[in-house]
C-alpha positions in Angstrom: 23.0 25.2 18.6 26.0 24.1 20.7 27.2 20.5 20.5 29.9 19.1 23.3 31.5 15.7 22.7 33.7 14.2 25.5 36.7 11.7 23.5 37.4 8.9 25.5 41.1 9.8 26.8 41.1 13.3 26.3 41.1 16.1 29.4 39.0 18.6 26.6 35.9 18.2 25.2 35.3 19.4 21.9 32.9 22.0 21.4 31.2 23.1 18.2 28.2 25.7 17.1 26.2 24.1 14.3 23.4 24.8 12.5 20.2 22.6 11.8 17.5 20.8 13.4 18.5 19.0 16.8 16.1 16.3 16.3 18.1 15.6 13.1 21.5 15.6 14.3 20.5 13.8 17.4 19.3 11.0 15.2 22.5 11.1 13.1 24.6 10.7 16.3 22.6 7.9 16.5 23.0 6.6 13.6 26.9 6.8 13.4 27.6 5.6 16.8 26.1 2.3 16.1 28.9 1.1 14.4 32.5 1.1 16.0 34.6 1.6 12.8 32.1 4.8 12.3 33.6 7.9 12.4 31.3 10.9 13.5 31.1 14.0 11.3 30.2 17.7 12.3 30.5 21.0 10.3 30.4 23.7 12.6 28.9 26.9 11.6 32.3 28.7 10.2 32.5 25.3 7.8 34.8 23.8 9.6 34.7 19.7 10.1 35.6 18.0 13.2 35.6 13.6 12.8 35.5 11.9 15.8 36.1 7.7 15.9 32.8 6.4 17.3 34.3 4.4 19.2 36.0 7.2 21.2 32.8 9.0 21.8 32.2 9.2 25.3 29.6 11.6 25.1 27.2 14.2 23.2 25.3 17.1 24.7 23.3 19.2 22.5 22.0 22.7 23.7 19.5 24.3 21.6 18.6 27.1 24.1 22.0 29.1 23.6 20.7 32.5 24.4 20.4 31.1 28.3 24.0 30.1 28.7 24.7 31.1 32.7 28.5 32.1 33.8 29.5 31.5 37.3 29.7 29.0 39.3 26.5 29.2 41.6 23.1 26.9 41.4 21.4 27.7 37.9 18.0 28.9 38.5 
């Protein structure tokens, strides 16, 4: 699945391709962003792991449906 998180303060979001259960990680976000002094873990697929401060989370988007990505710029349908 495809995770984006927007950083408070940052032009980018990051942008990561994880494995696991959505539900899960969902709740995990949760879980972490409770507490400011929290720092939110991910390990993409390659290994790699990206900590964001939770206090600089501006948002999360999880897409599990990854083989309907759309290019362009028209209305999705």
């Amino acid at each position: 699945m495809d995770v984006r998180i927007g950083v408070l303060h940052c032009p980018k979001e990051l942008k990561l391709e994880v494995d696991g259960d959505a539900a899960a990680l969902e709740k995990s976000v949760n879980e972490t962003l409770r507490s400011e002094r929290a720092v939110l873990w991910l390990t993409d697929v390659e290994g790699r792991r990206v900590g964001v401060p939770a206090e600089r989370v501006a948002y999360v988007e999880i897409e599990t449906h990854g083989d309907t990505k759309r290019v362009g710029f028209g209305p999705g349908g």
